[in-house]
N, C-alpha and C positions, 0 to 999 in steps of 0.2 A: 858461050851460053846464050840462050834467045831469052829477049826479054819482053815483058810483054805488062799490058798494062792495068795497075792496083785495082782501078773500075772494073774491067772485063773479070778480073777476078773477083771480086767480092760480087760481082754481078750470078758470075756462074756460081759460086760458094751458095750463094742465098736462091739458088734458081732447085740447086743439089737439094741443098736441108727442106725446102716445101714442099718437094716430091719426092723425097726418098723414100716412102713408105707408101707411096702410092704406083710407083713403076721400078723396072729392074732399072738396075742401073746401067745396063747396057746400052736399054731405052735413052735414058737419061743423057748418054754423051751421044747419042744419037741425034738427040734433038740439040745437043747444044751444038754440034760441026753443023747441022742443018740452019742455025741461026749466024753462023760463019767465025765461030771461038776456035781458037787457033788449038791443034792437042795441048800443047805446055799448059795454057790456062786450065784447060779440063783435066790435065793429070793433075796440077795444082790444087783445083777444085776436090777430085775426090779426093786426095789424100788431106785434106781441111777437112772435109766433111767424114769419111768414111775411114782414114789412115792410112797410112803410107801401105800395109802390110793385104791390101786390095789389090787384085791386078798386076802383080809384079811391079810396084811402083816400089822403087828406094829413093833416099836422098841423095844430093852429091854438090853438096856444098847450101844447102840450104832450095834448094831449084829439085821437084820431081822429076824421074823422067822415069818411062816403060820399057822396061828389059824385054 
């Protein structure tokens, strides 16, 4: 399992919650691989912010990942 790091994600978490009412969230992981956050942190990120039950994202062992 890829591990990736507490920063980058509270980073991306807090970047999700101050624009998620202002862009899709499509947008949103759009701009976060454009700022170089690895997917694991941003499937982490929306499922913090938005819940697992987004995007086909399930748990598996505590770690998102996209079916």
């Amino acid at each position: 399992m890829e591990q990736y790091s507490p920063m980058a994600h509270a980073a991306a978490v807090k970047y999700l919650r101050e624009n998620k009412d202002r862009f899709s969230l499509e947008r949103l992981r759009e701009q976060l691989r454009a700022q170089g956050y690895p997917d694991p942190v941003i499937a982490a990120g929306v499922a913090a912010v938005y819940g697992t039950h987004r995007m086909g994202l399930t748990l598996h062992f505590g770690a998102p990942t996209i079916e």
